[in-house]
N, C-alpha and C positions, 0 to 999 in steps of 0.2 A: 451519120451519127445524129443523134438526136441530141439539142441542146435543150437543157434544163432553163426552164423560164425563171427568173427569180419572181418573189412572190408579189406580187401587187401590189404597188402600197395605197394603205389603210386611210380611208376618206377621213378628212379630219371632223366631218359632221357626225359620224357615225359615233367617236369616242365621246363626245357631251352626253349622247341620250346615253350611255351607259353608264356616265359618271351620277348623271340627273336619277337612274333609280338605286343607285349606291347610297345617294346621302339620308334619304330617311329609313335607308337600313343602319347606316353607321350612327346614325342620332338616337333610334332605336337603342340599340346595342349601346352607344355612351351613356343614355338616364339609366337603361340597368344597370350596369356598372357602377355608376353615379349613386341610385338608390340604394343597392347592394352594399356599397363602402358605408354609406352614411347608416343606414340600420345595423351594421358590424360596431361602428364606432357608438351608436346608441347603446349597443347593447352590452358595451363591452363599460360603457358610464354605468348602468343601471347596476352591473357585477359588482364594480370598485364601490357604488354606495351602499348595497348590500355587505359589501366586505367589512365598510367601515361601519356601518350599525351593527354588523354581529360582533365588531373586536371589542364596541363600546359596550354591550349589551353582556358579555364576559366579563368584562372588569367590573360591572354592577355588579353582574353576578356573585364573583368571589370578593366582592366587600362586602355585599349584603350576607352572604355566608360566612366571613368573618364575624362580621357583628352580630350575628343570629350565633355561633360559638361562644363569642364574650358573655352576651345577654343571659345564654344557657347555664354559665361557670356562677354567674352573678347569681341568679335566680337559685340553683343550689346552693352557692353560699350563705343565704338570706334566707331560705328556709332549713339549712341545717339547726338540727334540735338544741343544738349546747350555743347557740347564737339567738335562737329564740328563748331557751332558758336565761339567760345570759342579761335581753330585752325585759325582759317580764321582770326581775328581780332587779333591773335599775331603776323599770318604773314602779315600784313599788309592791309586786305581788308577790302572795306568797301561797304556798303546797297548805291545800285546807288540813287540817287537823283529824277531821272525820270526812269519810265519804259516804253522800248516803243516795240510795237508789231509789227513784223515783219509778213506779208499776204504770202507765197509761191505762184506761180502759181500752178495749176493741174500737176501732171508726168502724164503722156498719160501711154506710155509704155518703157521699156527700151531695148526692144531690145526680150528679152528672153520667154517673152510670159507673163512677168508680170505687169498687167494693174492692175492703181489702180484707187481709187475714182476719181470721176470728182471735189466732192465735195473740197473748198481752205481748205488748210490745214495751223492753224492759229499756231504759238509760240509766249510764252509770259514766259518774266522773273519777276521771283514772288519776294516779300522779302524773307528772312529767318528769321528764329522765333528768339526769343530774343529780341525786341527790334530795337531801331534807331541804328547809329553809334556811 
């Protein structure tokens, strides 16, 4: 019968050099790792600050849109006609009696190379609504 040898044991010099070309594969592989995590956690900062300048940048928005609404309400209020009627006859004016129309002659040209209709160009002062004086 043939006996089975067991296996030789393993020269304890030989296991260093193997470990000695292991470590600057494993250091390797640790700064990628290492760089890897640390540009995920960069980049994952740069998202959360973006997050929070767009949430601020919202809230401007719909306040500035509010008040651009208010502004809008005001400005038609202040130019409604029975408000400027209203203006006019507390400061003391009043609907003329006669209106009368004034003819302009033609402008030829003024100089600049801007020529206008030949056609007369008429003005006329109108009432205003509301009423007499």
């Amino acid at each position: 019968m043939h006996r089975v040898r067991p296996p030789a044991p393993r020269s304890p010099a030989r296991r260093p050099a193997r470990d000695a070309r292991r470590i600057p594969f494993s250091l390797l592989v640790l700064c990628l790792v290492a760089s890897l995590v640390v540009g995920l956690v960069a980049a994952q900062t740069f998202v959360a600050q973006d997050s929070f300048r767009l949430s601020e940048l919202t809230r401007t928005t719909e306040r500035l849109e509010e008040e651009y609404g208010r502004l809008r309400v005001r400005a038609a209020e202040l130019s409604s006609p029975d408000r400027i009627v209203a203006a006019a006859r507390r400061a003391g004016l009043v609907l003329p009696k006669q209106v009368e129309i004034v003819r302009l002659p033609p402008v030829r040209g003024r100089g600049d190379g801007d020529v206008r209709s030949e056609a007369p160009q008429t003005l006329a002062l109108k009432g205003v609504t509301g009423g007499g004086p």
